[in-house]
C-alpha positions in Angstrom: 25.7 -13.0 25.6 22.2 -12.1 26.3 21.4 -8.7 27.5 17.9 -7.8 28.6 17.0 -3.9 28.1 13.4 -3.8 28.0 12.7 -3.4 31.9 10.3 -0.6 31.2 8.3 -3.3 29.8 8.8 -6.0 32.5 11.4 -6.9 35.3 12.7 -10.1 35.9 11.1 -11.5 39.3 13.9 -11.2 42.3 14.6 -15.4 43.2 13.3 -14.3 46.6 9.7 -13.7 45.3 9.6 -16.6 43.2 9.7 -18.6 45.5 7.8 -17.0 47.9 5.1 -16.2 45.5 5.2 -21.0 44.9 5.2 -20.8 48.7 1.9 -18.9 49.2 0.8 -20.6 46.0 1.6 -24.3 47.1 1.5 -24.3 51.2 -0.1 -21.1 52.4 -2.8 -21.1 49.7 -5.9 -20.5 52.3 -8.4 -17.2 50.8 -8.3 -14.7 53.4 -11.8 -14.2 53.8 -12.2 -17.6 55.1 -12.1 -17.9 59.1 -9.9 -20.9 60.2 -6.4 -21.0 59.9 -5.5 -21.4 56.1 -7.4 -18.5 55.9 -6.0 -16.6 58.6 -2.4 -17.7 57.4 -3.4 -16.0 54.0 -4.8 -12.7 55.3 -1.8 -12.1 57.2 0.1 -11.2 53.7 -2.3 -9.2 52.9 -2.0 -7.1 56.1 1.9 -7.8 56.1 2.1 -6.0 52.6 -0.1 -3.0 53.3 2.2 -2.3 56.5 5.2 -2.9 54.0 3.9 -0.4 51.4 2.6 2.3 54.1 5.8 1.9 55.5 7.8 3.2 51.9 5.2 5.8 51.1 4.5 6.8 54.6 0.4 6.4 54.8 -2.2 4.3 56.4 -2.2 0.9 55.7 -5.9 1.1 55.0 -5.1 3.6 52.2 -4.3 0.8 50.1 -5.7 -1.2 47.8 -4.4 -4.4 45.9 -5.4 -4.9 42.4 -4.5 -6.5 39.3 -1.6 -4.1 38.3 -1.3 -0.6 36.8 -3.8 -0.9 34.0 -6.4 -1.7 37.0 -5.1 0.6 39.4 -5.3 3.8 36.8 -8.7 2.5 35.6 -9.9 2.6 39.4 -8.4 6.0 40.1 -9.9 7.8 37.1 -13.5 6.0 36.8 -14.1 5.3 40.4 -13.1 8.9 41.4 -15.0 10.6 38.3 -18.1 9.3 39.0 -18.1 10.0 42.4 -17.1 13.6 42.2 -19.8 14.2 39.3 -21.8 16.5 41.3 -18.8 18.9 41.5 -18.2 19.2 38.0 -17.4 16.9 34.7 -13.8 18.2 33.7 -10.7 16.1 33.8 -6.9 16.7 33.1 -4.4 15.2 32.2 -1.0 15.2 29.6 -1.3 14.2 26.1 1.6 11.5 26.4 -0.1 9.7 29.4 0.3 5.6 29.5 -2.7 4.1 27.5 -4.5 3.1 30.7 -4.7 6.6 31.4 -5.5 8.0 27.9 -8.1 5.4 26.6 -10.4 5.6 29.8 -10.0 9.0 29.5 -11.2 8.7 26.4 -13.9 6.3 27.5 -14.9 8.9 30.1 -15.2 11.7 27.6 -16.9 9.8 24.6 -19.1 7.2 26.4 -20.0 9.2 30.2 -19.9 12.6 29.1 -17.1 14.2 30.7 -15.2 16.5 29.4 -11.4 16.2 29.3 -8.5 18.8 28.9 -5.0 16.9 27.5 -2.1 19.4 28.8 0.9 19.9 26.0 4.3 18.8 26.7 7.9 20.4 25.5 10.3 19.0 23.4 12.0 17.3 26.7 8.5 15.4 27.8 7.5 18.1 30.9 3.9 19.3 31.0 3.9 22.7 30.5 2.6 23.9 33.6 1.0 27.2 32.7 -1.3 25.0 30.1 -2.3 23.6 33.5 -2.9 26.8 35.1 -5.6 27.9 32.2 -7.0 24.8 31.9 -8.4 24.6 35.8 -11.9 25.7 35.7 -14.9 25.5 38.4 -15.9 22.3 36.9 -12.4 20.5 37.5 -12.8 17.6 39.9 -9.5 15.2 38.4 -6.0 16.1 37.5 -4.0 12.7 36.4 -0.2 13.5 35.8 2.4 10.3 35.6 5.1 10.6 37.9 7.4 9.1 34.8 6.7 9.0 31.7 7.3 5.2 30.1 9.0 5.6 26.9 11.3 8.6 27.1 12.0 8.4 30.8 10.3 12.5 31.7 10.0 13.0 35.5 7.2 15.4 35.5 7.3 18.6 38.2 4.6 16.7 40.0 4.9 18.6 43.3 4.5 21.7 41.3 1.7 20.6 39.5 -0.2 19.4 43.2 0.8 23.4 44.2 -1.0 24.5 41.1 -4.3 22.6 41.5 -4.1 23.0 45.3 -4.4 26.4 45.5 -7.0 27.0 42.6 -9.2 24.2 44.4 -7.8 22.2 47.4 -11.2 19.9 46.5 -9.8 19.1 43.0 -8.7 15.3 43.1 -5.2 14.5 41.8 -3.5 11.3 40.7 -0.2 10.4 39.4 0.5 6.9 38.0 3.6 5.8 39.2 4.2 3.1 37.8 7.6 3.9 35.7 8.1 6.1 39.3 8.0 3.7 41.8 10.6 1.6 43.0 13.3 3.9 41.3 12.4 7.4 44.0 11.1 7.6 47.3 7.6 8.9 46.9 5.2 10.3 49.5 1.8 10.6 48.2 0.7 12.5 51.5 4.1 15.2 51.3 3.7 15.8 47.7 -0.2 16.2 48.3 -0.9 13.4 46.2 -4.3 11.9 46.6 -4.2 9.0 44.2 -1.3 7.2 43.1 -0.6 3.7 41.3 1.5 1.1 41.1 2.5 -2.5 39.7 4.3 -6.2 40.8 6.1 -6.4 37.9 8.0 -3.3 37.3 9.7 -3.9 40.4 10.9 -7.4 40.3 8.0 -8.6 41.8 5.0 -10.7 39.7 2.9 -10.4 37.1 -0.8 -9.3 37.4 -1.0 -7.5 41.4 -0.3 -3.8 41.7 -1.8 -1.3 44.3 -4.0 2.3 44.3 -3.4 4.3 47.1 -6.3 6.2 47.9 -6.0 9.4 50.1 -9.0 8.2 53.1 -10.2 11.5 52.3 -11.3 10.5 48.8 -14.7 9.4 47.7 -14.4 6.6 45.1 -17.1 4.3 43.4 -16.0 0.7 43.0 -15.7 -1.0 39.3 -15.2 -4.4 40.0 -18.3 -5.7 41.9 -18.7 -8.7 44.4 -17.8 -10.2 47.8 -17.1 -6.6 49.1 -13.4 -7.6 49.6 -11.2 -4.7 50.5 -14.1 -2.1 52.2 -16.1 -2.8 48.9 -13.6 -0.9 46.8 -12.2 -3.7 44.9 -14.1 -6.9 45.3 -13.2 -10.1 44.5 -10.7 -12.6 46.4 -7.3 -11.3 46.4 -4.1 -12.5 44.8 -2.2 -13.1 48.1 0.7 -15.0 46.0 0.8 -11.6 43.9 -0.1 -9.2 47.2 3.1 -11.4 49.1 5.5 -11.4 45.8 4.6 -6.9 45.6 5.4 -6.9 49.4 8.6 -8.7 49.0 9.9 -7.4 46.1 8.6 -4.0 47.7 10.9 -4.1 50.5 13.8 -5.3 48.4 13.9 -2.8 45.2 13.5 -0.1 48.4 17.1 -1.5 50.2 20.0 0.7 49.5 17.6 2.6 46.7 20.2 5.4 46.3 22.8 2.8 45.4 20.6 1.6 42.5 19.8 4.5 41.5 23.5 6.1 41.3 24.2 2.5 39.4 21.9 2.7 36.7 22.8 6.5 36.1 26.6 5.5 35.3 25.3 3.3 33.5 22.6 5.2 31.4 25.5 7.6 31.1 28.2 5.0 29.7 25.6 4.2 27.1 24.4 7.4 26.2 28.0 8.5 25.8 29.2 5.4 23.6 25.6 5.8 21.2 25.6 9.3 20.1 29.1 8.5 18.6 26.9 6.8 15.8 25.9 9.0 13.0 22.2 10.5 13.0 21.4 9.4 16.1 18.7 11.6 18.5 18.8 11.2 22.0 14.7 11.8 23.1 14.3 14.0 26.7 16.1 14.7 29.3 19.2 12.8 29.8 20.3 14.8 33.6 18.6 14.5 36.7 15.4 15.1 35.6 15.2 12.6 33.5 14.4 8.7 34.8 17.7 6.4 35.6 16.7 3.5 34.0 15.2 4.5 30.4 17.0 5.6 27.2 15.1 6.7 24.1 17.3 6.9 21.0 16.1 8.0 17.8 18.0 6.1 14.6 17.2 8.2 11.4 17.0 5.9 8.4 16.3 2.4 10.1 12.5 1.4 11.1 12.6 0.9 14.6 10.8 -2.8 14.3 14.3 -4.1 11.7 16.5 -2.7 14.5 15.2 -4.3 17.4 15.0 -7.8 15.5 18.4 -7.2 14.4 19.2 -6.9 18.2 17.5 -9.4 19.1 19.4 -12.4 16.7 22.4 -11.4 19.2 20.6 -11.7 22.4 20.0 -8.0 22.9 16.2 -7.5 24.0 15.0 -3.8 23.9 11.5 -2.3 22.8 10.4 -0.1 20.2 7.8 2.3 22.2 5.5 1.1 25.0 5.1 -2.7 25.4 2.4 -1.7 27.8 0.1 -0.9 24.9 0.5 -3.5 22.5 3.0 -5.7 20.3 1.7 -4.3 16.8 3.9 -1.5 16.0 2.7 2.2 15.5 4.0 5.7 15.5 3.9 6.7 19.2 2.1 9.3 19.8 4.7 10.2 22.9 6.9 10.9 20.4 4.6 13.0 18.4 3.6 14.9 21.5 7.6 16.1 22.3 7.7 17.3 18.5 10.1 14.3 17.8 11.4 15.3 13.7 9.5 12.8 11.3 12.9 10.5 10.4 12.8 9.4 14.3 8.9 8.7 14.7 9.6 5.3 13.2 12.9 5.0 14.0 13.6 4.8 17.9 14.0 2.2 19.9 13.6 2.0 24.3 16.8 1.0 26.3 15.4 0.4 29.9 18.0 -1.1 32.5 17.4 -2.4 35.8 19.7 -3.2 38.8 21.0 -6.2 37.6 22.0 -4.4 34.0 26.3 -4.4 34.0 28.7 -2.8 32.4 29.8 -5.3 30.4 26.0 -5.7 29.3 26.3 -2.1 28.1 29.4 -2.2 26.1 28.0 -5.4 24.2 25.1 -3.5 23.2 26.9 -0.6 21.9 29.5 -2.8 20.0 26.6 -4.5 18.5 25.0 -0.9 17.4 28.2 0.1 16.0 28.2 -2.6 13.8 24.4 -3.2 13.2 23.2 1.1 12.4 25.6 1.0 9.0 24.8 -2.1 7.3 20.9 -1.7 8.6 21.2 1.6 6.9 23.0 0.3 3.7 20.5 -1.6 2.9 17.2 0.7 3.9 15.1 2.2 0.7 15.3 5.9 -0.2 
């Protein structure tokens, strides 16, 4: 049997965009910009999928903007809007167990542009503390990025609260959320939660590989990063992906049908597993595992083995799952989400992501555990003390 668990990482394309995205690729392969009918055939899925997408989060089309995925989207969100808004002030915030996108050009705003940059504290279950938030807001604030979901233990952050916070100290204060671990999973609306900013990607979703989507509030002043043709109002140039920009709308529309039933699917599930895992010896469930906590990603500490000999262990019987954020990188390293929640020092090299998606089964679930329960002793039979 093979059993795929690392859907935090990627997402299997649904067979409907496939074949759209060879479609667009193949027949309809016109650039949009251009002004006979190939290209007018093209820039019709690009206005297709902005109506789709303002459609689930309830804005304006225009508030859209298509780029090359979450890594792109965050980088726009953070740079574009920092630079902009430098007149205002120079101080950031965010949480200290952000995605990499959002930490290293945070980084690279502090250390190479001068801003300076406040990383909130989490607790033990993932959650930004939000009085940390409250004292860090200053006259100078002009950004607040908060994930709506963290990647690798699955924390949904009290992002409403945290728009209330920042709101009322400075209604002029920018804030972002990257949603990419968010979307497709809740219903989101940017413009109810008071959400200026908020990102997205193709391939978390069942859709492709290398398109995702900022929203931007038309209230927001942003600087472009990418410069060129002046596609897009001049926010991102360059000629669009519309085989990506059609496989996001699709797969948009179809992760968003009878969400709840998903949703309700993947939590029996996430419960069966949980349930059947803690039964093994020295195990540590990381975060939340209720209702405030993701449906579709499981972080499990196992003291004694190195996370990296478990997973390959797994992986000789066709059970693929990650150890920390595939995002980053493939060379392993202590996460430093992990470190933020206060994980205990056997578990920061020892746990391992279990991320399902709506076609996970049951079946898939108690094939993984059987393989655990006989895997975890031998593993740790044979580990140095």
């Amino acid at each position: 049997m093979e059993v795929y668990l690392d859907n935090s990482a990627t997402t299997r394309c649904y067979p409907e965009v496939g074949e759209l995205v060879y479609k667009v690729m193949c027949r309809d392969y016109g650039n949009p910009s251009s002004m006979h009918r190939k290209g007018v055939e093209a820039e019709h899925y690009v206005k297709e999928a902005k109506e789709t997408l303002s459609r689930i989060l309830k804005v304006n089309g225009k508030e859209i903007v298509f780029t090359s995925g979450g890594t792109e989207s965050d980088n726009l969100a953070l740079i574009g809007t920092a630079r902009a808004a430098r007149r205002m002030g120079n101080h950031l915030i965010t949480s200290a167990i952000e995605h990499p996108a959002i930490l290293n050009t945070m980084r690279h705003l502090e250390e190479e542009e001068g801003f300076r940059v406040t990383y909130l504290p989490v607790d033990a279950n993932g959650q930004i503390k939000l009085d940390a938030l409250k004292d860090a807001l200053c006259k100078d604030t002009i950004l607040v990025s908060i994930m709506y979901v963290n990647n690798e233990v699955g924390a949904v952050q009290p992002i409403e609260k945290a728009v209330q916070i920042v709101k009322n100290y400075n209604p002029r204060i920018i804030f972002h959320s990257d949603a990419v671990q968010g979307f497709g999973k809740y219903r989101i609306y940017p413009k109810r939660l008071g959400v200026d900013l908020l990102s997205a990607s193709g391939h978390k979703i069942h859709g492709p590989k290398g398109v995702g989507f900022l929203y931007i509030n038309d209230r927001v002043k942003i600087r472009p990063i990418v410069y060129g043709g002046e596609q897009q109002k001049n926010i991102r140039s360059g000629t669009e992906n519309v085989p990506g920009i059609a496989g996001l709308s699709l797969a948009s529309r179809m992760i968003y049908q009878d969400l709840e039933m998903k949703v309700a699917l993947m939590r029996e599930l996430k419960e069966q597993f949980l349930a059947g895992v803690t039964q093994i010896e020295s195990t540590r469930i990381h975060g939340l595992v209720d209702e405030n906590s993701a449906p579709h990603i499981i972080s499990v500490g196992f003291a004694g083995i190195r996370s990296e000999v478990l997973l390959h262990a797994l992986e000789e019987r066709g059970i693929y799952v990650s150890s920390g954020s595939a995002c980053a990188s493939n060379h392993p390293a202590v996460s430093g989400v992990l470190k933020g929640i206060g994980a205990a020092r056997e578990y920061l090299d020892a746990t391992l992501r279990f991320s399902m998606s709506e076609f996970t089964t049951k079946e898939e679930i108690d094939y993984t555990l059987e393989t655990l329960y006989n895997c975890v002793p031998v593993l740790r039979r044979y580990t140095r003390h």
